[in-house]
N, C-alpha and C positions, 0 to 999 in steps of 0.2 A: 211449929216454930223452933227453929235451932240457932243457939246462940255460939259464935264463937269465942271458946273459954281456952284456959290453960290444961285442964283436965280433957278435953276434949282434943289439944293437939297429941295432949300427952297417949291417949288411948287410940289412937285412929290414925295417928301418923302412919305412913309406908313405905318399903324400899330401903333407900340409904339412909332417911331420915326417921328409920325406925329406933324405938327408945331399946335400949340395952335392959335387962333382970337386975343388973347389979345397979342402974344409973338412976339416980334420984330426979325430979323433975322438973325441979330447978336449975339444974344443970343441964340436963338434955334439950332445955329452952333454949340455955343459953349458948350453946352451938348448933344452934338452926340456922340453915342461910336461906333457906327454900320452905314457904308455906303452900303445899296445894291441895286446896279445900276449893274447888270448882265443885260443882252442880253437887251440893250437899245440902241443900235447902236454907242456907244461911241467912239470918232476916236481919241480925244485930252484931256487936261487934264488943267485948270484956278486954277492959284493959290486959295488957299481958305487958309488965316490965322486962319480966325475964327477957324475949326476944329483942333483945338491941342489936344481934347481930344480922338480924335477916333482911336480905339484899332481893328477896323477888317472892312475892305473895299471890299466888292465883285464886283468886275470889271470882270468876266468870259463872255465868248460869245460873246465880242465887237468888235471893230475892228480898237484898239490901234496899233498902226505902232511903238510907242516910249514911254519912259516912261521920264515925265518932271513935274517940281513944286510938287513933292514929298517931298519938306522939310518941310510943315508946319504941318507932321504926325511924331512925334518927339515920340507920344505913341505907335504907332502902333505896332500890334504883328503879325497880320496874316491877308495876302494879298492875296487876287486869281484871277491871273490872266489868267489861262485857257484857248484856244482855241480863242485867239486873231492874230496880225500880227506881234508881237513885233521881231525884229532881234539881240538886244543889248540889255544888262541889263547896265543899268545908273538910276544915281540920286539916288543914295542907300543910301547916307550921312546923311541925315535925318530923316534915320530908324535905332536911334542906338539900341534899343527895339525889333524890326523885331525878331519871333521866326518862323513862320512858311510860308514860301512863293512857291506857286502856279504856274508852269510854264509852266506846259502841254500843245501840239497841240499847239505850235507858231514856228518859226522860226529861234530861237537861236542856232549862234554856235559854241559860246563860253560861258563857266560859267565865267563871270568874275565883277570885281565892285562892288564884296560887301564884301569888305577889311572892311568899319568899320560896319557890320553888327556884331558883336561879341557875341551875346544872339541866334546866329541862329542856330537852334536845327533841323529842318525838311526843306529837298527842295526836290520840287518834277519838273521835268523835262523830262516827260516822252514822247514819238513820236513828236520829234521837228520836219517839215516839211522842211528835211534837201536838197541841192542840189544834184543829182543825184552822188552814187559813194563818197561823204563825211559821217564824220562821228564827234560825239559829243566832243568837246575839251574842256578840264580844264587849268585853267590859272594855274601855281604854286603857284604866290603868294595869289591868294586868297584863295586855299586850305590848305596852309599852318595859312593863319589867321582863317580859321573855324575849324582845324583840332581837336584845346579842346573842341570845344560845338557842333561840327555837332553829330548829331546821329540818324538819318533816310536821307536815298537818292533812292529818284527813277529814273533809265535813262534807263527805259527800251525803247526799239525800237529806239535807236539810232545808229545801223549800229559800234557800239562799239567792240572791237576786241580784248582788254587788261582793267584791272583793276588794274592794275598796280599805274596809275594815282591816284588811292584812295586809298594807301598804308599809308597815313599819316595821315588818320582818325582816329585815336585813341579812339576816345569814340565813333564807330559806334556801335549802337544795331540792326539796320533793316537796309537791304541792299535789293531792286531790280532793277533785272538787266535781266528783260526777255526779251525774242525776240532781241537781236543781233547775233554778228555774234562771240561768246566766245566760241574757240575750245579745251583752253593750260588748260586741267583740271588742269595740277601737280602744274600755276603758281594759279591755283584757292586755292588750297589746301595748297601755303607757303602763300598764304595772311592770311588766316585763323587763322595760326598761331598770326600774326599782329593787329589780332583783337578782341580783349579777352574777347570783350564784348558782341558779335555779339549775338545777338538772334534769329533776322528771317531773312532768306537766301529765294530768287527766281532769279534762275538762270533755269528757263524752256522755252522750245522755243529755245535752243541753241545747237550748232554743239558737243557741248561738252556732252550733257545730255544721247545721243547715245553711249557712252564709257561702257564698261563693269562694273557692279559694282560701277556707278558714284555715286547714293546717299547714300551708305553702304561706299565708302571713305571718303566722306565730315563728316557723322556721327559720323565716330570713328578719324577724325584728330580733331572735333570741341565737345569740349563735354559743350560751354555754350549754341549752337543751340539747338532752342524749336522747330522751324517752319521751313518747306524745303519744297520748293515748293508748296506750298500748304498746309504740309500734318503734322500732328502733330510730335514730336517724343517724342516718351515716354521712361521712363528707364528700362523696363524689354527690348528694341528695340534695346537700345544704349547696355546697360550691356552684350547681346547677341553679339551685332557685336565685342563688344570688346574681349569679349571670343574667338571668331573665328578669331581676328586678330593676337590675342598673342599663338594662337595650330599653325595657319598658318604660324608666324615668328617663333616660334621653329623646325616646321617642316623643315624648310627651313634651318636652322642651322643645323641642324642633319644633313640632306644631303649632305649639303655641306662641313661638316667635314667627312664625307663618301667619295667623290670625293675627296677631297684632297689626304686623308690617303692611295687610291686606288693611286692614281698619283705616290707621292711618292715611296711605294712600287713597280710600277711597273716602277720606273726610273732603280729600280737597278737591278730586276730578267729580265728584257725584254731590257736593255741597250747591246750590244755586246762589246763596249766601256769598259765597265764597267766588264765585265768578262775575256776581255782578258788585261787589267788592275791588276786582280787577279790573274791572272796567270803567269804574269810577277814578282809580289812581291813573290810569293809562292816561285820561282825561285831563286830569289833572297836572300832570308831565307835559302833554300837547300845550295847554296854555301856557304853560312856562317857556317854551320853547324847546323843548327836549325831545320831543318826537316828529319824524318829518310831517309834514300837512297830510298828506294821503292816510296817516292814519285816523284823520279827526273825520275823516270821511266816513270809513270803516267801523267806529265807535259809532258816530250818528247811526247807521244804517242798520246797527247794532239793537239800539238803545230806543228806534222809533219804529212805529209799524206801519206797515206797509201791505199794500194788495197788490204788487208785481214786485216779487224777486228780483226784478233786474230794473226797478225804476230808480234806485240809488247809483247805480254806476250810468243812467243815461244825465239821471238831472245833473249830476257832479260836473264842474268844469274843469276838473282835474283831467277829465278821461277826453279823446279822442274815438268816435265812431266814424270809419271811412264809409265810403259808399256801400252799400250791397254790390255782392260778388252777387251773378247769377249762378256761377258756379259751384258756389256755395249755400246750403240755403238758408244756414243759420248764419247771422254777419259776427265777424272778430272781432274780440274788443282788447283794443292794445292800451299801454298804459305810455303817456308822454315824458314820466319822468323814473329813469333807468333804473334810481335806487329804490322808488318805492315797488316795482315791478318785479327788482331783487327779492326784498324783504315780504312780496305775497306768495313767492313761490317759496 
């Protein structure tokens, strides 16, 4: 077990932040700007007032269970703590400076406690060594206090299933989010929308990335992305898809003013309803006197059945049958009066 103490910086420090023969250690505390004490076996953590001036502490590789006496780093900006045991974030009060903080490979699982972190720009949190079947949780409130300054988050490999949660980042630029379990492309694509600043997107490694057309959607919904997965995007890239999105939604509008136009048309010529509908009004114009007679003929022969085709224009007195031609051997059937003879052909 190694505790980190003030006699402990003061002996073990290295480099440029070696302690001088003549310099007391009280002093030599107090112009430290850089603590790096990575993979020393570090379990705890002694107040040390002396250090109010140090602006970047590397505590990675230890094997911290907690985070305590963090207040007397009131300058501090960027803290790593990396591949420790830590299960809670506390004692954040102290850090109202804090821009960029380190959280990978530990066991957090919840973001939460650093409500007055308010300057904090980057967190990284990426394969928490979470319990079997759980997954990474955001407190609201403290998302909601980072929401104007965060603008880099990494949570990949945390068993994550919505981003949803980080809908209220508003100045995010970098977003990754590989290796979970993010399959709702379309909810990925109205975030997008929400985030108008976004520049580099990784979402690779996900159930989602299998979808047809996944990075050629995100491309043309996000035109301030530079970076997808990895992979640059350039603008003769984006200018392309967008061409191909706006042929594809016009196409689509044709068509579908095609099916329509076809619907409607064939409500009326393919409806039975609807024809013998017309045949009843016809009818009803004849009695009135509005149609010439030869059509009441036409409606009847219409409207009644019959077992010869051609016994409604014999029985009719309207029509005239001359003799058989022998010449002919089906006989002519002419019509006596000019207009209604017009109006059959």
């Amino acid at each position: 077990m190694v505790k980190l103490t003030a006699d402990l910086i003061a002996k073990q420090a290295l480099g440029h932040n070696k302690r001088r023969a003549d310099e007391s250690v009280e002093h030599y505390l107090s112009r430290l700007t850089h603590l790096p004490f990575q993979n020393r076996g570090i379990d705890s953590i002694d107040p040390i007032p002396p250090c109010r001036q140090l602006t970047v502490i590397y505590l990675y590789d230890n094997t911290l269970s907690k985070l305590e006496n963090f207040n007397f780093a009131e300058n501090l900006t960027h803290l790593y703590l990396q591949n420790n045991r830590l299960q809670k974030l506390e004692h954040f009060d102290g850090c109202p400076k804090l821009q960029k903080l380190y959280l990978g490979g530990n066991q957090i699982q919840v973001i939460e406690g650093l409500d007055s972190c308010m300057n904090l720009k980057e967190i990284y949190i990426e394969n928490q060594r979470l319990p079997e079947g759980e997954k990474l949780v955001f407190d609201p409130r403290t998302l909601q206090c980072l929401a104007r300054v965060l603008e880099n988050i990494n949570v990949s490999g945390n068993n994550l299933d919505s981003l949803v949660e980080l809908s209220c980042l508003e100045k995010l630029e970098e977003l990754t989010a590989s290796n979970n379990n993010l399959e709702n492309l379309r909810e990925l694509i109205q975030l997008l929308s929400v985030w108008p600043r976004l520049k580099r997107l990784d979402t690779s490694r996900n159930p989602m990335c299998t979808r047809a057309r996944y990075r050629e959607r995100l491309i043309v919904v996000s035109t301030t992305l530079e970076m997808l997965d990895g992979k640059q995007i350039t603008d003769n890239s984006r200018q392309f898809l967008m061409s191909w999105k706006a042929s594809r939604e016009a196409q689509q509008i044709r068509e579908k003013s095609k099916a329509d136009l076809y619907d409607r048309s064939g409500d009326y010529t393919n409806n039975g309803n609807y024809r013998r509908s017309i045949m009843k009004a016809d009818l009803g114009l004849v009695k009135k006197g509005q149609f010439p007679m030869a059509l009441v003929e036409n409606a009847h022969r219409k409207m009644t059945p019959r077992t010869n085709k051609f016994s409604g224009f014999f029985a009719s007195n309207s029509f005239h049958n001359p003799e058989p031609n022998n010449s002919h051997p089906n006989p002519i059937i002419t019509f006596q009066d000019p207009s209604t003879q017009t109006f059959f052909k």
